[in-house]
Structure formats: C-alpha cells, structure tokens
C-alpha positions in Angstrom: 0.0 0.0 0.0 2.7 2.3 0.8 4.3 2.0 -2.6 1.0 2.4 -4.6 0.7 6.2 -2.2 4.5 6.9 -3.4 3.4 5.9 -7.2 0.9 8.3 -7.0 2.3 11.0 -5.0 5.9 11.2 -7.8 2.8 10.7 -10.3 1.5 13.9 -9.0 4.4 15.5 -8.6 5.2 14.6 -11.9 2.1 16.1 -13.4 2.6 19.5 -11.7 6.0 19.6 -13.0 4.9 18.9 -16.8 1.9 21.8 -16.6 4.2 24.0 -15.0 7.0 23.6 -18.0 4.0 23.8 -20.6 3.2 27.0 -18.9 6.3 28.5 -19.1 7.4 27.7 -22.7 3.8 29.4 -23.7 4.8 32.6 -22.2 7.8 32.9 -24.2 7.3 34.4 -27.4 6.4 32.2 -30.0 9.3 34.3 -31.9 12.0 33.1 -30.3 11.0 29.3 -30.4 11.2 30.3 -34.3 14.7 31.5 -34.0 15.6 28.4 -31.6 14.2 26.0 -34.6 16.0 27.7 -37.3 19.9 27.8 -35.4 19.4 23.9 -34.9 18.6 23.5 -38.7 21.9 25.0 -39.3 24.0 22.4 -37.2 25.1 21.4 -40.3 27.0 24.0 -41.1 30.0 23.0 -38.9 30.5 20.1 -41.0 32.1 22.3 -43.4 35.4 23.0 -43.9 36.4 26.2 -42.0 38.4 28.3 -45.2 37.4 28.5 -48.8 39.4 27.9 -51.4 39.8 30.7 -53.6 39.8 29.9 -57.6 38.7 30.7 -60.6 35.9 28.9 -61.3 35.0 30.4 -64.9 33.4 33.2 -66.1 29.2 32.8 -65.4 28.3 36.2 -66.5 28.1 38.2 -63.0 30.6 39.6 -60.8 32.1 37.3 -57.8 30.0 36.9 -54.8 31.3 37.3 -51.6 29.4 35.6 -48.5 29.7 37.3 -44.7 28.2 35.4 -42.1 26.9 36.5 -38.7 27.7 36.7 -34.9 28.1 32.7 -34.0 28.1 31.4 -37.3 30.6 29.9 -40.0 30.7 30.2 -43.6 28.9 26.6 -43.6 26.4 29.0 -42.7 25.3 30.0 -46.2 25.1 26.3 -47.9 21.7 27.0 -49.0 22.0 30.2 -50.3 25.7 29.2 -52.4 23.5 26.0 -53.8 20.2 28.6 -54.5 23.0 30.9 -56.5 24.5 28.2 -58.5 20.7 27.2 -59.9 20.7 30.6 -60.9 24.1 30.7 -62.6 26.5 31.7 -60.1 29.5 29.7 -60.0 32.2 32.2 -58.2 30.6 32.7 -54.8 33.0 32.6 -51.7 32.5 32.4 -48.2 34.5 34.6 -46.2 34.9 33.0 -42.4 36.3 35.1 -39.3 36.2 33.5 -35.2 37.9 35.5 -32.6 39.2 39.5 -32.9 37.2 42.3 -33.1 34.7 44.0 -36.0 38.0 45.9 -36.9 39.7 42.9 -37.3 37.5 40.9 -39.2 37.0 44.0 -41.7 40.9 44.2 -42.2 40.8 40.1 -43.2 37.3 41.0 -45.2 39.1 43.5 -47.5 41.9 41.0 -48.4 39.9 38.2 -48.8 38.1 40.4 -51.3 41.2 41.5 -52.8 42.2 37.5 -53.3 38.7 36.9 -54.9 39.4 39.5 -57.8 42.8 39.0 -57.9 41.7 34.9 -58.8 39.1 35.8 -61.0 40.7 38.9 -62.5 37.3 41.2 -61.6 37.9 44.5 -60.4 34.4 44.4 -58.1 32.6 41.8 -56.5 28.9 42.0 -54.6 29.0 41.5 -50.8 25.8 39.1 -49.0 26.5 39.9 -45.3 24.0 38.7 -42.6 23.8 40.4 -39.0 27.1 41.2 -37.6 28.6 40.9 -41.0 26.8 43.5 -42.6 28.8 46.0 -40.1 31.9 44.3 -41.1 31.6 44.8 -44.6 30.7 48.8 -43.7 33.3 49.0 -41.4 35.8 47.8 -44.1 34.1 49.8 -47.3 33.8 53.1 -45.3 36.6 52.4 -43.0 39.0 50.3 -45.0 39.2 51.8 -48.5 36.5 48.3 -50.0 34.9 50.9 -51.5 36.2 50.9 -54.9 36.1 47.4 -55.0 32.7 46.7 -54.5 29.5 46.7 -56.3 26.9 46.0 -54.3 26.3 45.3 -50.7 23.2 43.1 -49.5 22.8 42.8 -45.9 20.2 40.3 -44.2 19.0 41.6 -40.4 21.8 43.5 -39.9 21.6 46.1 -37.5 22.5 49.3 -38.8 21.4 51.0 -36.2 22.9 49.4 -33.6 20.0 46.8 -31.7 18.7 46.5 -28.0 19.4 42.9 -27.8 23.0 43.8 -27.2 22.8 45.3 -24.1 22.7 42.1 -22.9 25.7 40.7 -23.7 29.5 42.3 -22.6 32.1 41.5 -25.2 33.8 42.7 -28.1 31.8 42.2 -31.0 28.0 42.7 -29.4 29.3 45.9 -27.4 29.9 47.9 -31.0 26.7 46.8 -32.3 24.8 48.9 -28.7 22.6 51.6 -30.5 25.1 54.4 -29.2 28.4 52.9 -29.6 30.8 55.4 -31.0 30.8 52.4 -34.0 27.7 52.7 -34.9 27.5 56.4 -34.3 31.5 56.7 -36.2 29.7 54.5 -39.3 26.0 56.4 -39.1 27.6 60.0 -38.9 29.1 59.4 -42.7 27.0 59.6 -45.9 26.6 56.4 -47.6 26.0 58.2 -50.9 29.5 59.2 -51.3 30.4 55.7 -52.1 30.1 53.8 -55.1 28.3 51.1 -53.7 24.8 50.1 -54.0 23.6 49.1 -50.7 20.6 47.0 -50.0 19.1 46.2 -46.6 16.8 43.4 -46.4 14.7 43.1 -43.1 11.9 41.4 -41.5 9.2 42.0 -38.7 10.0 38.5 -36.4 14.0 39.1 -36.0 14.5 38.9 -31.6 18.1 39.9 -31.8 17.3 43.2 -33.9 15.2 45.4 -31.9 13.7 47.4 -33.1 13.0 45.8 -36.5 13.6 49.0 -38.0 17.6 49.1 -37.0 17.9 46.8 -39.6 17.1 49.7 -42.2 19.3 52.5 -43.2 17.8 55.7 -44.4 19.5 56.5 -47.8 19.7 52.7 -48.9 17.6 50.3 -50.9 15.3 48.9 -47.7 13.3 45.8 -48.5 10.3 44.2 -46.1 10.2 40.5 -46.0 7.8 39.8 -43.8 7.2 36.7 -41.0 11.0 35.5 -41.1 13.2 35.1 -37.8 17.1 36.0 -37.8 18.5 33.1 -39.1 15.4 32.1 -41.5 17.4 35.0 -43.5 19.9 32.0 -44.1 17.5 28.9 -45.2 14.3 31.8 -46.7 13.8 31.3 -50.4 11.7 34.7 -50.3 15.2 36.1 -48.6 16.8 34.2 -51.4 14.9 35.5 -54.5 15.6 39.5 -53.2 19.3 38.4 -53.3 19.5 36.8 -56.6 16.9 40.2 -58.0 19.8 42.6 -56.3 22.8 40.7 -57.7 21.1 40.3 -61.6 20.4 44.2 -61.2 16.4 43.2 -62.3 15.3 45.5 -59.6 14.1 44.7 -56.3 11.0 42.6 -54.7 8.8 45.1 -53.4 6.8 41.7 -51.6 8.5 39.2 -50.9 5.6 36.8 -51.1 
C-alpha cells in the first residue's frame, strides 16, 4: 500500500512539473522558439570546412560573390544560399569565415579576402551578402577600410545598422559595438553612404528577436526591403530572402513583396 501512495504521490508531482514547463514555454514568445528551430537546422554547417578555397571557377556572367556570415556562425552558414545561386548561374561565390578578434579585425581580413577573390578571378568588383554582424563588417571595411572601390553591391540580411537593443545584454567585443550608441555605430551612421560607389541594400523582416527594433535593420539613404514573418536566421535557409538576393545581384530591380 505504501508503494502504490508513493506511485501516486511522484505521479502527482510529476504532473505538476509537466503543466508547470507547458506553462512556461507558452509565455515565451512564440518568436523566439522560431529563432531556436532555425539555429538547430543550421548544425550542419560545422561540417564544413572552416576556409574557402579561392579559384577561378569560370566566367558565369556576373561579378564574384562574396558571403559574410553572422555573430556565431561559420561560412557553412550560407550552404543554402551558395546551392540557390548556383541554380541561378553563379559559380564564383566565396565564403568569407572570421572566429575570434574584433569587428575591426574581421574588416581588415574581409578586405583581403576580397582583394584575393578579384585577384583569382581577374574582376575588379565583386557584390557582398552579409547577414547580421557581417553586414557592419563589410561597412566597417568599405567606409573604414578603402573596399569601396572594390565593391558593387552590398546586400545585408538583419543587420543592425542602427545598432540593436538585444545587445545590451551581452558584454564583449563584437555585441558591445553593435549597442545603439556605440561610438561604431555612431562613427559608421555620422558618414553619408551616398558618397560611395556602392549600391547598398538592406533586407529586413518584422519576427528578427536579436534586432530590436526591426527598424535598425534599415538604413535611411539605402535600398530597404520588407520580408515579412521570417526570424534572424530564417534569412539564411528563406527562399523569399533568397529570391531578393538573386533580384539585387542580376540588377532586375528589387521585390517590393516578398511573397
């Protein structure tokens, strides 16, 4: 008798435990459960090797495409968008890869990396695809670095241009420049992106948690373009996201909807 009242009473126990969890994950927001699902479908980008191999791969009609990935990530990062390019005729798209240093750093190795890629395929531009964090590298090293001249277009996916909320939350060297008024953002902000000849495009969405607002993923004097109902690193796997990128980099003109 006395282990049928323990069976019930862990039973109970258990039970209380179980609503309590279910209550809890259904006051977070649904957003970031969105976010959580799309980082563990990129796992497999750490299967990847960590450098690209920089070669001519044959003339495919457009300029070279660089890749930039994000706080956290790896070039594995942008496997789905590199395969969605090459169905559209891309076949000189590099990923450029960066660990530890700081946003300075990581723009000084952007700009050579850049400066390989032309010098490999004998361009004298290429078009940038930065998402998050590595949309303020490749600024930092066009407006900073002297990229300028060497660069075409510049497409960023959720990257916060304005600096973001989220990271207040975290103390180190790359999420402390990206605080709304770092003297980074401020240094980059201050300076007119007109004077460069760059195109720059900023694609953004409504569901990102780690920009906040949404709207510091826009930059007032660039190409700004809405895709609604995708998370931060959707950017990475959304063919909406995707079909903006390949419109930008074919110079057909933008998707005003994304739907």
């Amino acid at each position: 008798m006395q282990n049928v009242d323990a069976l019930n009473a862990v039973g109970k126990l258990a039970k209380r435990i179980g609503a309590w969890v279910g209550e809890t994950i259904q006051k977070v927001n649904p957003d970031v459960w969105r976010e959580l699902a799309f980082v563990s479908m990129s796992s497999y980008s750490f299967l990847l090797p960590k450098r690209e191999q920089i070669v001519d791969r044959g003339l495919d009609g457009f300029v070279p495409v660089v890749l930039v990935h994000g706080l956290g990530g790896n070039r594995g990062t942008w496997l789905p968008l590199k395969l969605f390019l090459r169905m559209n005729g891309h076949r000189r798209v590099y990923a450029f890869g960066y660990e530890d240093g700081t946003i300075e750093d990581h723009a000084k190795d952007l700009k050579l990396f850049v400066e390989k890629v032309l010098q490999a395929t004998g361009e004298s531009k290429a078009d940038i695809v930065a998402h998050s964090l590595g949309g303020i590298i490749a600024r930092y090293a066009i407006q900073r670095l002297g990229l300028a001249d060497s660069v075409r277009t510049l497409i960023t996916l959720a990257a916060p241009h304005q600096g973001t909320y989220a990271a207040l939350y975290a103390n180190t060297s790359l999420t402390k420049p990206l605080r709304p008024e770092s003297d980074l953002i401020r240094d980059l902000n201050n300076d007119d992106l007109k004077r460069y000849p760059v195109e720059f495009v900023a694609i953004y969405s409504d569901r990102d948690v780690y920009i906040i607002p949404a709207e510091s993923a826009t930059y007032p004097s660039i190409k700004n373009v809405f895709v609604p109902n995708i998370s931060h690193s959707q950017h990475l796997v959304s063919p909406r996201v995707f079909r903006v990128v390949a419109s930008c980099l074919h110079q057909d003109g933008l998707l005003k909807a994304a739907s």
